[in-house]
N, C-alpha and C positions, 0 to 999 in steps of 0.2 A: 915903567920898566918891567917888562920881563921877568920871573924870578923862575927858575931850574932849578928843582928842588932835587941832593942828588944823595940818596939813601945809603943808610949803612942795611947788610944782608944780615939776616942771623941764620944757620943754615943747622937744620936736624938733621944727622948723618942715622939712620936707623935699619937695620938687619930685620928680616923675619922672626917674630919672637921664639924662642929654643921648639917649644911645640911646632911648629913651621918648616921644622929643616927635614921635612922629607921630599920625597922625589915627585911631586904634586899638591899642587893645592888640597885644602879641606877640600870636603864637599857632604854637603846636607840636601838629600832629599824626603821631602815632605808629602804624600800622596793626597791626605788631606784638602790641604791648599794649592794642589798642585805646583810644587814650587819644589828646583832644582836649582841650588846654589852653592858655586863655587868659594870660597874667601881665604884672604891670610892676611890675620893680624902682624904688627911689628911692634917694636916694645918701645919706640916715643908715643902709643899712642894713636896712632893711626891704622885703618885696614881699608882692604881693597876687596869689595864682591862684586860678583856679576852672576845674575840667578834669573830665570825663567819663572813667572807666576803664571797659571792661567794665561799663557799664549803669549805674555806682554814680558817685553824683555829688557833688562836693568843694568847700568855699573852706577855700583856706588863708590864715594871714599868718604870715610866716616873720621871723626875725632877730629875733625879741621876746627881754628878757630869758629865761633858761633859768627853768626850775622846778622842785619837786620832787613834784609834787602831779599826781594824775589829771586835773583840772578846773581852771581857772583863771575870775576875772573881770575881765573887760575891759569899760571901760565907752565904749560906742561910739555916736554920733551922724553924720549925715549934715548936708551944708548949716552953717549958723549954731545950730544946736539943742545943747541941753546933752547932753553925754550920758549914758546910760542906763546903767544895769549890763545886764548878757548873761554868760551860761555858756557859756564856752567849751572844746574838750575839747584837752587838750596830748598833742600826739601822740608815737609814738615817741621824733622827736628833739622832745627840750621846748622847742626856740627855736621852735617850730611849734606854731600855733591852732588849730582844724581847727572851723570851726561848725557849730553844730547844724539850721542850717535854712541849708542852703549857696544853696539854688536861690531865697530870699529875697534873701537876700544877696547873691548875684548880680544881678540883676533891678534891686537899687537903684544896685550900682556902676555899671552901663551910664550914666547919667548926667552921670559925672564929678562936676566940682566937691571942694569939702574933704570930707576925711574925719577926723573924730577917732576917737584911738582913746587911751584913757586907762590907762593900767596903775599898779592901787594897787599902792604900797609898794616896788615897782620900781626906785625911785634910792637913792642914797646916804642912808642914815642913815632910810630908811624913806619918804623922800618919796615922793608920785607922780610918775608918769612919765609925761606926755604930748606923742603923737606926732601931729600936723596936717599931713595928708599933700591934695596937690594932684593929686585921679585924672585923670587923661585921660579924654578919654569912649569908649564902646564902642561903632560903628554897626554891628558883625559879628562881632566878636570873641567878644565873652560869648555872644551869643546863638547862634552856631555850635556852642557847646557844652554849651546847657541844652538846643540840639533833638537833638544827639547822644545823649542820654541820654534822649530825650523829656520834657522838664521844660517844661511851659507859659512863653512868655512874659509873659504876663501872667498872673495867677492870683489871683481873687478872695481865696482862702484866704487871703493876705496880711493884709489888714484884721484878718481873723478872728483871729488870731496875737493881738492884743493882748488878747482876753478871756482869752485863758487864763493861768491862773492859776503861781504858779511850781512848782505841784506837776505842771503840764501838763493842770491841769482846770480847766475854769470853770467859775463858781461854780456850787451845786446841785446836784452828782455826786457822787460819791464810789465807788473800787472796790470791789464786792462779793467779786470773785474775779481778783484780778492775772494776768497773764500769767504764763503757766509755761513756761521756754525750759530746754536742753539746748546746750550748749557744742559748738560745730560742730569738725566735722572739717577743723583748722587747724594751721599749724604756730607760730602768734603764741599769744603767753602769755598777751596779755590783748589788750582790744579793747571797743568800746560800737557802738550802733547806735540810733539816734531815728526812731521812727515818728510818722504822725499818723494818724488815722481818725477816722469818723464810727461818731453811736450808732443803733444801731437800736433802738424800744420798749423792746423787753424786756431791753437792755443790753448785745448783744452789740455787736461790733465790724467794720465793716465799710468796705470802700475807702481800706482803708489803705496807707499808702506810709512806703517806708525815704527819710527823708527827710537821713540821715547815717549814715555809716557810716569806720569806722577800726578796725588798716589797710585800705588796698585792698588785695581778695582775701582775705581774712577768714573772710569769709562770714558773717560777725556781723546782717547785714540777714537773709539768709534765717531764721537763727535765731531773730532777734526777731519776724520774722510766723511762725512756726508756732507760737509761743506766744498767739499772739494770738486762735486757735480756741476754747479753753477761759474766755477772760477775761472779765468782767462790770463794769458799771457799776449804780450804782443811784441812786436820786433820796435826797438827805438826809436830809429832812423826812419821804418814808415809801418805805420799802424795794417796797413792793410797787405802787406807780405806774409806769405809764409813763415811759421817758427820753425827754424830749424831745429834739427832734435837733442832735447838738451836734457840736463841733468839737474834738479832742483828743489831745495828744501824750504822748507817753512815753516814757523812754530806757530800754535795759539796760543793764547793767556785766556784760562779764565778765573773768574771770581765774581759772587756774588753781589746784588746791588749791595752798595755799602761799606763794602768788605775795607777794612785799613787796618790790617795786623799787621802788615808789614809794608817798611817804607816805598819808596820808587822801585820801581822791578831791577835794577842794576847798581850795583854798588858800586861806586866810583874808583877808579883808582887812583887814591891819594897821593901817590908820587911817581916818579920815573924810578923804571925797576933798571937795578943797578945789573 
């Protein structure tokens, strides 16, 4: 039989911490490390940045429970909407989120208003654990550092995000010949990076963009585009048509031969979110 497992919520209602309540985001830039970052703590414990280093562009959420898992899912909404599941990748330190489509994400915080962010199986005894945070809005802040990075303020791709599918294809595709990538010269033991691109006819891949990358300085993004030369797309139904033109993302995972610091790349989710 069956068993439905159906959870109690615990839910962090939490505001901008008092340093917070002005009329934009912090923001630290660094010339140094070339690094312009927007954040705002709140006072359960949790904050939200999104910062340009050296061309490579970031949102984190920090202070979440730890984990042990490469990937985690959080399920996240904007406004009064339910929220959704999203893969999120746990970085180094595992109280830290790190999205996969950060310059998305960025672009909706500029807004302000609530944010949910729901973490299955998170509390005590397996419950979920959701946090309803209160963003200030951003009239400079964010967007100082998605042109740092050149990341469009607005950017039609956005929409397009919801076709794809969670293997990173919408529907009708399928890959013929995956990307073939080689482990950059780094001193980090593991690392991911997420592209998107567009298909040309015949399958190949073009106008692509590291649309995440971890850690910074890595070099995990370059790696995952020169794998991208070799790769192929084909149409489902018959291998040898045209691809028509599409919209499409894709992560890498690397790590060292060896490498087991951390368990399976995804952490499960232990129960149905209530």
């Amino acid at each position: 039989m069956r068993v439905m497992l159906l959870t109690a919520l615990i839910v962090a209602v939490a505001q901008p911490a008092m340093a917070q309540q002005a009329r934009d985001w912090d923001i630290l830039r660094d010339p140094a490390q070339q690094m312009t970052m927007a954040y705002t703590p709140f006072d359960n414990g949790l904050g939200i940045a999104v910062r340009c280093v050296n061309r490579s562009y970031e949102a984190l959420i920090t202070g979440l429970p730890p984990t042990e898992y490469e990937t985690r899912p959080l399920d996240v909404a904007f406004g009064d909407r339910e929220p959704r599941e999203q893969t999120w990748n746990v970085a180094i330190e595992s109280r830290i989120a790190v999205s996969s489509r950060p310059a998305e994400f960025a672009r909706k915080l500029r807004d302000g208003g609530t944010l949910k962010v729901r973490v299955p199986g998170a509390a005590e005894g397996g419950r979920n654990l959701l946090y309803v945070l209160e963003l200030p809005v951003s009239s400079a802040a964010i967007d100082e550092t998605l042109t740092a990075c050149d990341r469009p303020l607005v950017d039609p791709r956005d929409a397009e995000i919801q076709d794809i599918g969670r293997n990173g294809l919408p529907g009708g595709v399928e890959w013929v010949r995956r990307p073939q990538v080689r482990y950059p010269d780094t001193r980090f033991a593991r690392g991911f990076a997420v592209l998107t691109c567009l298909t040309n006819p015949d399958g190949t891949l073009r106008s692509c963009v590291v649309e995440a990358e971890h850690p910074q300085g890595g070099h995990f993004g370059e790696a995952a585009l020169s794998g991208v030369r070799r790769a192929r797309l084909g149409v489902t139904t018959d291998p040898d048509a045209p691809v028509p033109p599409r919209f499409i993302s894709f992560r890498v995972n690397f790590a060292v031969d060896g490498y087991t610091a951390r368990r399976s790349r995804r952490a499960p989710r232990s129960a149905e979110s209530s």
